[in-house]
C-alpha positions in Angstrom: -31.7 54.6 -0.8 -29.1 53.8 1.8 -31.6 53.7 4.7 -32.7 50.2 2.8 -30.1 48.9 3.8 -31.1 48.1 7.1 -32.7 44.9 7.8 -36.4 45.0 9.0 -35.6 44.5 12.2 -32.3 46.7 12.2 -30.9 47.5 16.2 -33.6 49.6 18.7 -35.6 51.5 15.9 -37.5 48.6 14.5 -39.9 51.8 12.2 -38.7 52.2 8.9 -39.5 55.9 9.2 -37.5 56.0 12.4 -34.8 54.7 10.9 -35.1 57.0 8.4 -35.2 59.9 10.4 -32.3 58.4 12.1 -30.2 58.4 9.2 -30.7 62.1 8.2 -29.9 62.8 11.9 -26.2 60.9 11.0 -25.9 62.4 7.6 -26.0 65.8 9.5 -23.8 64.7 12.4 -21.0 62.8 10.1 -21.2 66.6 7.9 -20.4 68.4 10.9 -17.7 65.7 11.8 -15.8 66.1 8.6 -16.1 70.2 8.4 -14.8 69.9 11.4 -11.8 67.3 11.5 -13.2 65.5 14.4 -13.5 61.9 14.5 -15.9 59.5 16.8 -15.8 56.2 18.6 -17.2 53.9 15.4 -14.5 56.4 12.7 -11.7 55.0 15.1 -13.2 51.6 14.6 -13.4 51.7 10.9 -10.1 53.5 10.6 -8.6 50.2 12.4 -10.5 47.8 10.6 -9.4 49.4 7.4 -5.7 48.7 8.2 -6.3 45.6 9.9 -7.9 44.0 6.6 -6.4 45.8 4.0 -2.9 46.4 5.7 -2.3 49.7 5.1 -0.3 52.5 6.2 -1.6 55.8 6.5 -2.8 57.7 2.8 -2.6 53.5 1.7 1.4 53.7 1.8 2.8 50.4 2.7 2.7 49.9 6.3 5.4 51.4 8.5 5.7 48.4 10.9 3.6 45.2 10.5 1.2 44.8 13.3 0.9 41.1 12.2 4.3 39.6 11.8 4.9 37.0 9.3 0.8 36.6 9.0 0.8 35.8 13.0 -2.1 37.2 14.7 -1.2 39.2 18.0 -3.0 37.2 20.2 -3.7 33.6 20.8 -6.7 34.3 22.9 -9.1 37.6 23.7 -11.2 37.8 26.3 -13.5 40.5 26.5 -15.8 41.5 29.1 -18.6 43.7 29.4 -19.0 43.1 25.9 -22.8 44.1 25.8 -21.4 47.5 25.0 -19.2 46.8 22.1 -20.6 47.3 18.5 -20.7 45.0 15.9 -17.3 46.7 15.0 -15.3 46.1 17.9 -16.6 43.1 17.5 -14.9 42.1 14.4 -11.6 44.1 15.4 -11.0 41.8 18.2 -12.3 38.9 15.8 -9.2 39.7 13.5 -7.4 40.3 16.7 -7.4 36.3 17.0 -7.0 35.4 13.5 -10.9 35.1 12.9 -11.0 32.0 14.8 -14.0 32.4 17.3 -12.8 29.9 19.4 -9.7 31.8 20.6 -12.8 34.6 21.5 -14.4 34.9 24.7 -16.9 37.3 25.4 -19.0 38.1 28.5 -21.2 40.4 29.5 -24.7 41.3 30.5 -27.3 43.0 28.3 -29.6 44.3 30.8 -26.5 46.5 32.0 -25.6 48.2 29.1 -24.9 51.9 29.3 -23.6 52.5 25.7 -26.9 54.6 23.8 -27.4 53.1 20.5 -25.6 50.1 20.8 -28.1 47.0 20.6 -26.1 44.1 21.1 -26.9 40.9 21.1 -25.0 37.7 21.4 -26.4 36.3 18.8 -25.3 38.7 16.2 -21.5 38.0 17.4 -22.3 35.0 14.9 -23.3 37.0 11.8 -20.2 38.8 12.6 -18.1 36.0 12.1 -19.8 35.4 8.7 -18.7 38.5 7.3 -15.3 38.2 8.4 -14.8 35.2 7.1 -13.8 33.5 10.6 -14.3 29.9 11.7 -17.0 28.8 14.2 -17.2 25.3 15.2 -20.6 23.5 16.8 -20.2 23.2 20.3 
């Protein structure tokens, strides 16, 4: 099922059954979410995202304001610190943020300080981010 699509080796719960068990435990948490009308940290995310890519206005009516005037990203540069706590998500926002171009991204932070449960980050996944947005990334 879904749970397949996590990669062998998928964040902190490297047990197929774990992750398993994992993903009922979200299925019932997201339930309760929706009865409810509440929304998390990653729903925000995704609700941004959604917009950001697809630009949208709320119910998919054309957008009230554009964020990004006349295709010009909002910033030049972003610098981000204490990034070890930012999901693969945020990740990407801030990656549109710039105009996909990871060299106008900076990110710092420390992995041995992160405080965020459930978020595994690691630098080098800020590159298969990049993939899927479709950014740039030059050699150094």
């Amino acid at each position: 099922g879904e749970t397949a699509q996590l990669g062998k080796n998928s964040g902190a719960l490297p047990d197929r059954l774990q992750r398993r068990y994992a993903y009922e435990l979200f299925l019932i948490y997201n339930a309760h979410c929706v009865d409810n009308g509440l929304w998390d940290d990653m729903d925000r995310v995704n609700h941004c995202l959604k917009y950001v890519m697809n630009g949208l206005g709320p119910g998919n009516a054309p957008p009230r304001h554009q964020v990004w005037r006349s295709n010009r990203c909002p910033f030049d540069k972003l610098y981000a610190d204490e990034c070890q706590d930012s999901t693969q998500g945020e990740v990407a926002l801030m990656l549109y943020a710039v105009g996909k171009d990871c060299n106008s991204l900076f990110l710092a932070g420390d992995t041995a300080q992160s405080i965020t449960a459930g978020v595994v980050f690691r630098f080098a996944d800020v590159r298969a981010v990049v993939a899927r947005v479709g950014g740039t990334l030059e050699k150094p």
